[in-house]
PDB file of N, CA, C and O in Angstrom:
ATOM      1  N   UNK A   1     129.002  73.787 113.801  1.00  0.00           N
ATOM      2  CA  UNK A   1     127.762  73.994 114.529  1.00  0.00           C
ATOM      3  C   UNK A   1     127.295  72.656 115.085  1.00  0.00           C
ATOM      4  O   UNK A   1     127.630  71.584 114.580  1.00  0.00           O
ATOM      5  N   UNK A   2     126.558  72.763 116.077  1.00  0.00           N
ATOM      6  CA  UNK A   2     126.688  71.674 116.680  1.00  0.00           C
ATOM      7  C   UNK A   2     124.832  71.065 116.095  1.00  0.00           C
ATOM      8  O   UNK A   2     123.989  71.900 115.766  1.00  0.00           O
ATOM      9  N   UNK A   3     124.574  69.735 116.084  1.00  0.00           N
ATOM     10  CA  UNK A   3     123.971  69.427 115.155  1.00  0.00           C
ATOM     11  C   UNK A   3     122.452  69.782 115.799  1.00  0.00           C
ATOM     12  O   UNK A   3     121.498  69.814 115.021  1.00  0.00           O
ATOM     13  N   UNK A   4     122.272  70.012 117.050  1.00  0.00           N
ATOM     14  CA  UNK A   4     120.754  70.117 117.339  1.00  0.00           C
ATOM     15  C   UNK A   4     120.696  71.608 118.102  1.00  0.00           C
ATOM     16  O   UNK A   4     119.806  72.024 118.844  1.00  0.00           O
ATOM     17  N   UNK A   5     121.925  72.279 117.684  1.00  0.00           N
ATOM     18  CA  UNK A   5     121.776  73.564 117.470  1.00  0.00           C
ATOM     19  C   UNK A   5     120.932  74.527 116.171  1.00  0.00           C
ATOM     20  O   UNK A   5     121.225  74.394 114.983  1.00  0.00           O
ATOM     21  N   UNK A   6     120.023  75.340 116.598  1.00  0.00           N
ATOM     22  CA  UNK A   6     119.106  75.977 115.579  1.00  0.00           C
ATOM     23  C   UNK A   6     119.501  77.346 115.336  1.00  0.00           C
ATOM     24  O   UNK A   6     119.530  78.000 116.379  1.00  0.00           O
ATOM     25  N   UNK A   7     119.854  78.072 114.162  1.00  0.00           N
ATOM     26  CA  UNK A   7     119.890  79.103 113.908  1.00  0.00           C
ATOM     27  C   UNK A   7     119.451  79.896 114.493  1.00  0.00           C
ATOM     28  O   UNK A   7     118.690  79.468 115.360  1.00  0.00           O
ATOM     29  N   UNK A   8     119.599  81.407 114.442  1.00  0.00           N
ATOM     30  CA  UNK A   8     119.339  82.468 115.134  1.00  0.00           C
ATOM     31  C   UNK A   8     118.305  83.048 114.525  1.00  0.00           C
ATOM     32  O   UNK A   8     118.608  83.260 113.351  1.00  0.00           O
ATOM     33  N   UNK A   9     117.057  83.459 114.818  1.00  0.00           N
ATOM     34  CA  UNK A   9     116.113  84.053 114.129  1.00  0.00           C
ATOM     35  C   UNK A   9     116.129  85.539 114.872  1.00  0.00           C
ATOM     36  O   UNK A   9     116.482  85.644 116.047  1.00  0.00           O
ATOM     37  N   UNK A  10     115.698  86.714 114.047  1.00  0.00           N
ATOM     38  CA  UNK A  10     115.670  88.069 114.488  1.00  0.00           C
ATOM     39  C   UNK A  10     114.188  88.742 113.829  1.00  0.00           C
ATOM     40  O   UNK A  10     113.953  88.975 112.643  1.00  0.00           O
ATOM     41  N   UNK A  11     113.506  88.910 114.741  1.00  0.00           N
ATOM     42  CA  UNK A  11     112.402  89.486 114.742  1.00  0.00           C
ATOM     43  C   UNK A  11     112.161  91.237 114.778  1.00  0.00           C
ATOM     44  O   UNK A  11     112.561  91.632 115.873  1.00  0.00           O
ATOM     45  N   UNK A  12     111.886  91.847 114.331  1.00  0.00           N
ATOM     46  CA  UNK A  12     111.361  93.468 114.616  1.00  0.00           C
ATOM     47  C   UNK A  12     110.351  93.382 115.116  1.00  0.00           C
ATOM     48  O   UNK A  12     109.633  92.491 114.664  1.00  0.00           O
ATOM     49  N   UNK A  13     109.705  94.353 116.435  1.00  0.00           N
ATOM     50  CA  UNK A  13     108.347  94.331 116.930  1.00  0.00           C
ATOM     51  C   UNK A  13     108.412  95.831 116.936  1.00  0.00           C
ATOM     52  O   UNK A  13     109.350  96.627 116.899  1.00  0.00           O
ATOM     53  N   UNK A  14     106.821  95.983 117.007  1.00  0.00           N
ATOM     54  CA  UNK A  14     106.149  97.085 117.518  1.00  0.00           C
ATOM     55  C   UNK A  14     104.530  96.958 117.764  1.00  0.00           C
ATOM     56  O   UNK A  14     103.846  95.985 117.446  1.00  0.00           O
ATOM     57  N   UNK A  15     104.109  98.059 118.347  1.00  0.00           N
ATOM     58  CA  UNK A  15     102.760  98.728 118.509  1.00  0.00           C
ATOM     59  C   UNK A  15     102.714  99.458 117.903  1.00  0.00           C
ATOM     60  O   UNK A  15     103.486 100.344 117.536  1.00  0.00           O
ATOM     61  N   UNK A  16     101.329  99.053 117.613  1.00  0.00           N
ATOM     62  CA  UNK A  16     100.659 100.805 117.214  1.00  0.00           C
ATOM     63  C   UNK A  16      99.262 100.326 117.693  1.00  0.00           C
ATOM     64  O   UNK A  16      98.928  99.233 118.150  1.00  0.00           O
ATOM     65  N   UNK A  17      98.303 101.822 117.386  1.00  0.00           N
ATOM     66  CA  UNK A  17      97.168 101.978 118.158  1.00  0.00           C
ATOM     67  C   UNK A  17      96.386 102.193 116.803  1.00  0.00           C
ATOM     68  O   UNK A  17      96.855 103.064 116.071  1.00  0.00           O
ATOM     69  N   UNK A  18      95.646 101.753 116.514  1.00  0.00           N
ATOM     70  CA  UNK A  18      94.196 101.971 115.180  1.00  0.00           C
ATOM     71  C   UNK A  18      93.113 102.429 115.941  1.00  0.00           C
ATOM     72  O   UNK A  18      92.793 101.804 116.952  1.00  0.00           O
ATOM     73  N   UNK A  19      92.424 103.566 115.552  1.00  0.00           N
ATOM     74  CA  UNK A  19      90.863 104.159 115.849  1.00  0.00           C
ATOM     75  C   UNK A  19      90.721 105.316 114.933  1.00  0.00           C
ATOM     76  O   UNK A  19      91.425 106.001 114.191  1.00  0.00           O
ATOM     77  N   UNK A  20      89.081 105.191 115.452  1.00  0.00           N
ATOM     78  CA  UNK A  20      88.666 106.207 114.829  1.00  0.00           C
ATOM     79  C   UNK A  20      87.899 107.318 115.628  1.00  0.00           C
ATOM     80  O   UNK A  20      87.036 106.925 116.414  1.00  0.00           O
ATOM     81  N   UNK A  21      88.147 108.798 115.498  1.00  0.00           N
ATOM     82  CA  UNK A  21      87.953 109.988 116.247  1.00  0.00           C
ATOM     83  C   UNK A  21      86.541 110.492 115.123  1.00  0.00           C
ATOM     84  O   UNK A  21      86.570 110.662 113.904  1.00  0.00           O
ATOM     85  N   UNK A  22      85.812 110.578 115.733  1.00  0.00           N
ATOM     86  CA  UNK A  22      84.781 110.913 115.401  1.00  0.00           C
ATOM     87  C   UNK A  22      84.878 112.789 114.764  1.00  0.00           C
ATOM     88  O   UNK A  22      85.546 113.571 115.440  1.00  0.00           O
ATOM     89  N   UNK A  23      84.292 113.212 113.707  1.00  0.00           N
ATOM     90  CA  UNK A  23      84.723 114.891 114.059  1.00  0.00           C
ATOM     91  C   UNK A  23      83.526 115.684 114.090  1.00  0.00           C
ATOM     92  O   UNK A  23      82.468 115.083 113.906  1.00  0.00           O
ATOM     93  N   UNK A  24      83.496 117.060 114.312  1.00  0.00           N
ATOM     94  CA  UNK A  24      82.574 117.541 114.922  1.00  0.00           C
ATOM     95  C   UNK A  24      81.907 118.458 113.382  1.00  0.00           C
ATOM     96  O   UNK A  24      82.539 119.056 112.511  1.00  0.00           O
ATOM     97  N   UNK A  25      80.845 118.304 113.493  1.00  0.00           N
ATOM     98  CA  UNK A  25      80.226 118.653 111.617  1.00  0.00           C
ATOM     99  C   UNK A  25      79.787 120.381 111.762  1.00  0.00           C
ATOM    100  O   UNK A  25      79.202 120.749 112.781  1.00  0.00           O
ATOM    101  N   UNK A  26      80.051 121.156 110.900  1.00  0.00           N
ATOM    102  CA  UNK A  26      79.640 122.528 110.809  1.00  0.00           C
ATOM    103  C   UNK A  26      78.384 122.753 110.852  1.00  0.00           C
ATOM    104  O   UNK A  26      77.804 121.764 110.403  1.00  0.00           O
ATOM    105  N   UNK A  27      77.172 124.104 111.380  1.00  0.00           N
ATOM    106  CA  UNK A  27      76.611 124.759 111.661  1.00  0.00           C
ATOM    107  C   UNK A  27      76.310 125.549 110.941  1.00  0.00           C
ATOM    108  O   UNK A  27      77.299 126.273 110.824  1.00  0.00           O
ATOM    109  N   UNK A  28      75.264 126.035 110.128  1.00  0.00           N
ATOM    110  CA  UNK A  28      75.187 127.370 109.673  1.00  0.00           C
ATOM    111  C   UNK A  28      74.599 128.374 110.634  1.00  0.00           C
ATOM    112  O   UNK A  28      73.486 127.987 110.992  1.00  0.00           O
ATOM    113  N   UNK A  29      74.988 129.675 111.254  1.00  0.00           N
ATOM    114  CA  UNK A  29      73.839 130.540 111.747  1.00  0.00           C
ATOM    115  C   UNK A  29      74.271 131.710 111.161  1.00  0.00           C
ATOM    116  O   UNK A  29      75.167 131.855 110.330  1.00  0.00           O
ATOM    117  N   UNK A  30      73.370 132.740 111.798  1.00  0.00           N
ATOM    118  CA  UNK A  30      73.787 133.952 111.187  1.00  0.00           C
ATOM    119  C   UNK A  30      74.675 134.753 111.963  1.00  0.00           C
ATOM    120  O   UNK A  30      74.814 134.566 113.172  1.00  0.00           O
ATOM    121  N   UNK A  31      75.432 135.853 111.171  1.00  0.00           N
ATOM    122  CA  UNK A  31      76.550 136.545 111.584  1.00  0.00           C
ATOM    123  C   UNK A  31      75.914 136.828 112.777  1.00  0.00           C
ATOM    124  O   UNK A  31      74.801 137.234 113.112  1.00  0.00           O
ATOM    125  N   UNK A  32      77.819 136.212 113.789  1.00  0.00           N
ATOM    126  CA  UNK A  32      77.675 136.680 115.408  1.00  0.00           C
ATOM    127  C   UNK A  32      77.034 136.027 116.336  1.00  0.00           C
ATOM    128  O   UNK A  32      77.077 136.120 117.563  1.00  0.00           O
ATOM    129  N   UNK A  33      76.208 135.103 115.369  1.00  0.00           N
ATOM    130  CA  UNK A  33      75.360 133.921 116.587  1.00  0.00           C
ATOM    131  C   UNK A  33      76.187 132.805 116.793  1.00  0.00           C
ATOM    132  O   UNK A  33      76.846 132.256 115.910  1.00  0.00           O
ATOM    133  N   UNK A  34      76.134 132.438 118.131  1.00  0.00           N
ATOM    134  CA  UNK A  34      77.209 131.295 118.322  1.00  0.00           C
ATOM    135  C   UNK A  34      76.240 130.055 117.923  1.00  0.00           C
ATOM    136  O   UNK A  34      75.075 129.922 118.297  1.00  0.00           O
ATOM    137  N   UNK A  35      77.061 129.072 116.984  1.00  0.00           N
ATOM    138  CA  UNK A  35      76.041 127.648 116.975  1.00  0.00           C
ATOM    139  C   UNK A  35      75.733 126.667 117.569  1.00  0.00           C
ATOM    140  O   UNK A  35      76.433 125.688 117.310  1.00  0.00           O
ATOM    141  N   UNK A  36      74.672 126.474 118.532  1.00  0.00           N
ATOM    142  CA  UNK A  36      74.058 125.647 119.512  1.00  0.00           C
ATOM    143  C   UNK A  36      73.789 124.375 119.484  1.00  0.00           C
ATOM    144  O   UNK A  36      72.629 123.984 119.353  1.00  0.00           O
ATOM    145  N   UNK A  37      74.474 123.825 119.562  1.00  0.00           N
ATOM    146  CA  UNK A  37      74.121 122.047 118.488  1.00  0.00           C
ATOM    147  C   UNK A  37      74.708 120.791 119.746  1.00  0.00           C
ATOM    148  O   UNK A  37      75.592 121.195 120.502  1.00  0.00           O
ATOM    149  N   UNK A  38      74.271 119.505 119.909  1.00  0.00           N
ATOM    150  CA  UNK A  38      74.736 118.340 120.497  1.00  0.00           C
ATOM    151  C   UNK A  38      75.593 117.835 119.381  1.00  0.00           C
ATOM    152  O   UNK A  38      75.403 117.860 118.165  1.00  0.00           O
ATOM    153  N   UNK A  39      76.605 117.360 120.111  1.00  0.00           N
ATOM    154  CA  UNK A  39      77.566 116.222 119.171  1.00  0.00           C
ATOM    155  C   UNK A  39      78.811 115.688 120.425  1.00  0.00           C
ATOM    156  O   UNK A  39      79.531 116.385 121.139  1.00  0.00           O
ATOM    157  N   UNK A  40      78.706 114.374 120.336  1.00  0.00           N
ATOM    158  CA  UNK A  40      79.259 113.532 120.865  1.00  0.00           C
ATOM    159  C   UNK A  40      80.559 112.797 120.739  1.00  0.00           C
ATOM    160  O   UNK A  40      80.713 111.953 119.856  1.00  0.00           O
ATOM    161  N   UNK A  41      81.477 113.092 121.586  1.00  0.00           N
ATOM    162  CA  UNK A  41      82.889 112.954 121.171  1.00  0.00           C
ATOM    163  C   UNK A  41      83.344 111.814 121.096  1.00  0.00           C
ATOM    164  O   UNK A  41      84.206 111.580 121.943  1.00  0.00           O
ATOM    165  N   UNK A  42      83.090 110.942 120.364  1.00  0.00           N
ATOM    166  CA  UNK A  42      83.609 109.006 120.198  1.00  0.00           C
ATOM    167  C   UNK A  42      85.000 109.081 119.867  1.00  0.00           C
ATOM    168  O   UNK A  42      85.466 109.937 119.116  1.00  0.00           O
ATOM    169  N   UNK A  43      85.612 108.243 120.391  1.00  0.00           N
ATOM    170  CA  UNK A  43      86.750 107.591 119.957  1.00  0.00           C
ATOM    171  C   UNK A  43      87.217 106.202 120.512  1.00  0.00           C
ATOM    172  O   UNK A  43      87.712 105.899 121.598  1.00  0.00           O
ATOM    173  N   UNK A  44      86.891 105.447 119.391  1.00  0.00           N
ATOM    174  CA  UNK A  44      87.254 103.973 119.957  1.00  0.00           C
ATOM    175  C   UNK A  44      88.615 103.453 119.289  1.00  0.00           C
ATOM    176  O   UNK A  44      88.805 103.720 118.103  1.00  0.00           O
ATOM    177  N   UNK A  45      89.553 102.732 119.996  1.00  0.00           N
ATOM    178  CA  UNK A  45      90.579 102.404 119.286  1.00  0.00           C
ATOM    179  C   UNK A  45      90.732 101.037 119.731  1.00  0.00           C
ATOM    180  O   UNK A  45      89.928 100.419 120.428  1.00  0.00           O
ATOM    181  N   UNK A  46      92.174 100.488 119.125  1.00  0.00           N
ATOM    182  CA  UNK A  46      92.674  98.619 119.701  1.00  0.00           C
ATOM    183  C   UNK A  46      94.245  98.977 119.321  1.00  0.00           C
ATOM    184  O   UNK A  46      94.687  99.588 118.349  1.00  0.00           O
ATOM    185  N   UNK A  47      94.840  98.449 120.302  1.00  0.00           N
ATOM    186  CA  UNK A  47      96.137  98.034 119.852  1.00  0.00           C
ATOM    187  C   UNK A  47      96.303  97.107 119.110  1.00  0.00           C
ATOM    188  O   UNK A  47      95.505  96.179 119.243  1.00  0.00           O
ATOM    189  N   UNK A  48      97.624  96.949 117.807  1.00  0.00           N
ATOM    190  CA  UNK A  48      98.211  95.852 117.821  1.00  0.00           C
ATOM    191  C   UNK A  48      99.753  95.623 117.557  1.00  0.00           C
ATOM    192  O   UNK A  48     100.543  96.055 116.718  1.00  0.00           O
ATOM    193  N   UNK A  49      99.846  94.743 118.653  1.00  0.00           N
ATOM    194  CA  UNK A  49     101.143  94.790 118.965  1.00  0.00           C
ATOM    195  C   UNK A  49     101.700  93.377 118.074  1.00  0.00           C
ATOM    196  O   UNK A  49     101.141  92.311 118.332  1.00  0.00           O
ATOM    197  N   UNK A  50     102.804  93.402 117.032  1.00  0.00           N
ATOM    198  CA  UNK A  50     103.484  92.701 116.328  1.00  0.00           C
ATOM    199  C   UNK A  50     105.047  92.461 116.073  1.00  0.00           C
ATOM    200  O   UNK A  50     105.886  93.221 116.558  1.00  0.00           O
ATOM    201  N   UNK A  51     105.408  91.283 115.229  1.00  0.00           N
ATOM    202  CA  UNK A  51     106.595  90.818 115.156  1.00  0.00           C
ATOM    203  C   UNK A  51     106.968  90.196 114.140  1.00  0.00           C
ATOM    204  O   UNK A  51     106.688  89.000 114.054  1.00  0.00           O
ATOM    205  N   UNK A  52     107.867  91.001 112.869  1.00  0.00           N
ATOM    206  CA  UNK A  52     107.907  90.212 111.641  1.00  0.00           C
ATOM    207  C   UNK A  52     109.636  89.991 111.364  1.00  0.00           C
ATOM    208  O   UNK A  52     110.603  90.717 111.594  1.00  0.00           O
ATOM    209  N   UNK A  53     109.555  89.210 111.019  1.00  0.00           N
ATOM    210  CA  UNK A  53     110.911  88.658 110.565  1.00  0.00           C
ATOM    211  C   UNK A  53     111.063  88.991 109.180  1.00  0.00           C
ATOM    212  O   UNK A  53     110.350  88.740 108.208  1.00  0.00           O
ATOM    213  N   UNK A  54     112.289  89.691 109.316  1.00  0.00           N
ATOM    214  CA  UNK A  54     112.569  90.864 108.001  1.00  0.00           C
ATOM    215  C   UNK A  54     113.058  89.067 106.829  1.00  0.00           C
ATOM    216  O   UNK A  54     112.495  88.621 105.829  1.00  0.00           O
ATOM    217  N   UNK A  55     113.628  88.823 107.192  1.00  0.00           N
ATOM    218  CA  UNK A  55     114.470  87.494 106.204  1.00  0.00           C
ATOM    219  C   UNK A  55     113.438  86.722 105.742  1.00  0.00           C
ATOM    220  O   UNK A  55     113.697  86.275 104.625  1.00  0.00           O
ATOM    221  N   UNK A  56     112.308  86.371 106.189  1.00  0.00           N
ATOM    222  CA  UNK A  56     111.282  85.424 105.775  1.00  0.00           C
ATOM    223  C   UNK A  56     109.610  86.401 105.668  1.00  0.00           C
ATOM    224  O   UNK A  56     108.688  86.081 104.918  1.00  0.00           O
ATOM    225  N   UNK A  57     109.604  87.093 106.222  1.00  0.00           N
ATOM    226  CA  UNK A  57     108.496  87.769 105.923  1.00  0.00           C
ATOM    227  C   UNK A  57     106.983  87.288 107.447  1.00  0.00           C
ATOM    228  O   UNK A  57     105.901  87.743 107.818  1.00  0.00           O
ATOM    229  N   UNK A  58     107.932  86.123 107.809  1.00  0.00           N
ATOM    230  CA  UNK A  58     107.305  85.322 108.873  1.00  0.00           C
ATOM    231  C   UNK A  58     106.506  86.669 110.173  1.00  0.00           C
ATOM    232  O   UNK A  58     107.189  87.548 110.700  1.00  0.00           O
ATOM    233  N   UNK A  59     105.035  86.487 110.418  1.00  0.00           N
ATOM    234  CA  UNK A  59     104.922  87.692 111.425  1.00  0.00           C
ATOM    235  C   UNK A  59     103.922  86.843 112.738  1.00  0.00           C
ATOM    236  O   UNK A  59     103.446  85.708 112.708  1.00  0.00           O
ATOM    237  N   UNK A  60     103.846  87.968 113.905  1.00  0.00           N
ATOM    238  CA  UNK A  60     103.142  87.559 115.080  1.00  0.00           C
ATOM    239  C   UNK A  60     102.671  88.520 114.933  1.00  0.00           C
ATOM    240  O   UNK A  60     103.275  89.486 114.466  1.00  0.00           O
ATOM    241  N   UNK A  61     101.275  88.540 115.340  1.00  0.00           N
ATOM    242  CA  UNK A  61     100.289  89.615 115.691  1.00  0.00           C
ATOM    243  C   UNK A  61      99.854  89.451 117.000  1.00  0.00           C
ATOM    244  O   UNK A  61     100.189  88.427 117.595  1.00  0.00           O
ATOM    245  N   UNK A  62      98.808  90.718 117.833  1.00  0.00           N
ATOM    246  CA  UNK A  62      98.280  90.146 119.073  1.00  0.00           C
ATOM    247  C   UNK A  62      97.632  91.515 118.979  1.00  0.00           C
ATOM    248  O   UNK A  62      98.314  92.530 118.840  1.00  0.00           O
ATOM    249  N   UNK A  63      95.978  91.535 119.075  1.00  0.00           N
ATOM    250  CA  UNK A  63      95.897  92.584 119.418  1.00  0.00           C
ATOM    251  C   UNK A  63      94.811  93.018 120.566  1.00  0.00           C
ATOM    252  O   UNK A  63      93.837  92.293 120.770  1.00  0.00           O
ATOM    253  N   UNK A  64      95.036  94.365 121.392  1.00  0.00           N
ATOM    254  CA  UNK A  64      94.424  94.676 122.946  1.00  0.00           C
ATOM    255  C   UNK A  64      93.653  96.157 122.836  1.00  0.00           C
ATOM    256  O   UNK A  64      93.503  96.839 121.822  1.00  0.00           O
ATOM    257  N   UNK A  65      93.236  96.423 124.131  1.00  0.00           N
ATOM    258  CA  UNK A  65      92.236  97.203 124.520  1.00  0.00           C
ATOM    259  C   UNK A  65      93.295  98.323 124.095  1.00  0.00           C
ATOM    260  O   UNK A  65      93.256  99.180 123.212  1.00  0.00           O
ATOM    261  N   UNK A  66      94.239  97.999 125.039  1.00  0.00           N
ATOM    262  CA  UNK A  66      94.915  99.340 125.904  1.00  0.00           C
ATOM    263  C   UNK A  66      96.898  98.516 125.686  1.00  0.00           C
ATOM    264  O   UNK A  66      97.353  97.449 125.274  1.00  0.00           O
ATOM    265  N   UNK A  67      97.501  99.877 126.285  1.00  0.00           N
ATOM    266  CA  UNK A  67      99.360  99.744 126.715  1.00  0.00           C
ATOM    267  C   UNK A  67      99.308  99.632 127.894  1.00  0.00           C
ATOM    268  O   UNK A  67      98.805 100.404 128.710  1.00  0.00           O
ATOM    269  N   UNK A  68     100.073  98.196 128.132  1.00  0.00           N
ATOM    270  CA  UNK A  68     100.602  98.578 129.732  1.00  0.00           C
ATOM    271  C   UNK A  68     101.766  97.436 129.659  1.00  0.00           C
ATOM    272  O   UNK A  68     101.883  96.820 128.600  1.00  0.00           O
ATOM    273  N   UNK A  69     102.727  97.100 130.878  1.00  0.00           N
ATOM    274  CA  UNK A  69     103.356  96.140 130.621  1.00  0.00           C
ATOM    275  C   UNK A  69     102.620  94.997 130.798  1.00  0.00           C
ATOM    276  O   UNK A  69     103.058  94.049 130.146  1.00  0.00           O
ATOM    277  N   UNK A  70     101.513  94.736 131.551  1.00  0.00           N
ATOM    278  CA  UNK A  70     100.701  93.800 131.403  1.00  0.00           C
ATOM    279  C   UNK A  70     100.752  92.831 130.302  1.00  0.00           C
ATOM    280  O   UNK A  70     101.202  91.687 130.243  1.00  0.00           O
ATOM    281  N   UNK A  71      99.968  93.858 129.142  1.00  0.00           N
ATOM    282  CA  UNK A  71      99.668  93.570 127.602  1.00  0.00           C
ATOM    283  C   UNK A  71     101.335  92.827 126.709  1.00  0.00           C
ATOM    284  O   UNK A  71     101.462  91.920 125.887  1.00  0.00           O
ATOM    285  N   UNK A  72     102.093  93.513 127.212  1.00  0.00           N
ATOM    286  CA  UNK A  72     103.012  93.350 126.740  1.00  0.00           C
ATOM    287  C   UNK A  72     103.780  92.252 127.216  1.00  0.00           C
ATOM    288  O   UNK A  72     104.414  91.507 126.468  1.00  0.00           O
ATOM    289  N   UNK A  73     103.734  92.152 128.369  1.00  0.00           N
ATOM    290  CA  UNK A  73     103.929  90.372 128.996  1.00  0.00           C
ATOM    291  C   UNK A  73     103.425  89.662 128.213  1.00  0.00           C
ATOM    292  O   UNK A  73     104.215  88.931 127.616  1.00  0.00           O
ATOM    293  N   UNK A  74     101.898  89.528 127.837  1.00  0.00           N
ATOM    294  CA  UNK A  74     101.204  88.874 127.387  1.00  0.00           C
ATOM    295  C   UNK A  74     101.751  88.138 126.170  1.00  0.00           C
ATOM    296  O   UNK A  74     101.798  86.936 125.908  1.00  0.00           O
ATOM    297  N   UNK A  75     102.279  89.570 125.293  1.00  0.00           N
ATOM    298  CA  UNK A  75     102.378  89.619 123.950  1.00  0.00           C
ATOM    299  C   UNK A  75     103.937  88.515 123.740  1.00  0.00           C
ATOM    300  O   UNK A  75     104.289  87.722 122.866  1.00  0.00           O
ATOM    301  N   UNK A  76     104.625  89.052 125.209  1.00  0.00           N
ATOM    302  CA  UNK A  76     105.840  87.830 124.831  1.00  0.00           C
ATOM    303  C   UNK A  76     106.013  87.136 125.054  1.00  0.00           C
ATOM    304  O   UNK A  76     107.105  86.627 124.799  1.00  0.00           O
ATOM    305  N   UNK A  77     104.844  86.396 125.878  1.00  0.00           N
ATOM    306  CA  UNK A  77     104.362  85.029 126.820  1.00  0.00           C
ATOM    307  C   UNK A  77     104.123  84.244 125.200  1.00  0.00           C
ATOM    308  O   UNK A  77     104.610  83.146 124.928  1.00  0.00           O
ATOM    309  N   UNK A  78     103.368  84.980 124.342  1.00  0.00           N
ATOM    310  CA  UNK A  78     102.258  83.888 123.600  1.00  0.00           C
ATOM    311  C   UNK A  78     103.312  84.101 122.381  1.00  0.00           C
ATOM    312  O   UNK A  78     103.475  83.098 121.687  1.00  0.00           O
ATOM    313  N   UNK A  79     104.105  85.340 121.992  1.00  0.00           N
ATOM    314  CA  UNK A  79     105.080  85.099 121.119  1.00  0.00           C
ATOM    315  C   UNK A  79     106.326  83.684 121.406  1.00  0.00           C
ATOM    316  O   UNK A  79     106.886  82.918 120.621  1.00  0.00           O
ATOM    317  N   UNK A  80     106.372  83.830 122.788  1.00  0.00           N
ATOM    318  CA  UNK A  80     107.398  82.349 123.175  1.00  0.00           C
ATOM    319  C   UNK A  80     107.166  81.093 122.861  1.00  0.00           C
ATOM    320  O   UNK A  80     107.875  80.206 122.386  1.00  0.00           O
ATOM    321  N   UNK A  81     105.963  81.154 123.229  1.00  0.00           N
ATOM    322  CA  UNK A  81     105.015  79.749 122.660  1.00  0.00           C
ATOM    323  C   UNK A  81     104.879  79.763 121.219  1.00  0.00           C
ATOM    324  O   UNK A  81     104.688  78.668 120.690  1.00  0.00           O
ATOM    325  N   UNK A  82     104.919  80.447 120.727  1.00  0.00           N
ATOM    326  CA  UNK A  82     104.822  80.309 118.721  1.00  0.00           C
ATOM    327  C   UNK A  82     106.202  80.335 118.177  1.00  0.00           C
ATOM    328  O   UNK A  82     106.379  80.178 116.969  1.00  0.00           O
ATOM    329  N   UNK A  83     107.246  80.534 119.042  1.00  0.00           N
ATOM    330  CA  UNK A  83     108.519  80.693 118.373  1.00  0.00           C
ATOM    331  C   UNK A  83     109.797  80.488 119.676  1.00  0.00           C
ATOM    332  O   UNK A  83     110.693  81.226 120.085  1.00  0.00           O
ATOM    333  N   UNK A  84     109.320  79.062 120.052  1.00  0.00           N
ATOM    334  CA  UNK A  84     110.048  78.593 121.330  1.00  0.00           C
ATOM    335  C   UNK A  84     111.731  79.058 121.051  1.00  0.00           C
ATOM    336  O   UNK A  84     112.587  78.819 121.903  1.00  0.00           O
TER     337      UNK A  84
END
């Protein structure tokens, strides 16, 4: 090996998406009446998109609004810079 040659490192990545869905709460009425009520459908979430090295345990995190390749440029722009 040549001496200012560096080993090969191998990373696993993925996404995933974390939120929370709000749910819609029960009604009592009486038989046959439909139940008339406001409730508001929230759901906020975040990506995070990561990279751990199974041999060392070593990881990258990054996390976003939304998926697009945008985000994902991003994610291997700033992974390059932490692991030239």
């Amino acid at each position: 090996m040549h001496p200012d040659a560096r080993p090969i490192r191998y990373f696993a990545q993925d996404e995933s998406r974390f939120g929370l869905k709000t749910l819609i709460g029960r009604v009592i009425t009486a038989c046959g009446v439909k139940p008339i009520g406001q409730w508001q459908w929230l759901f906020k979430a975040f990506w995070l998109y990561g990279a751990i090295e199974p041999a060392t345990g070593e990881s990258f995190f990054l996390q976003f609004s939304h998926v697009d390749t945008s985000c994902y440029q991003r994610f291997l722009d700033e992974f390059s810079k932490a692991y030239p």
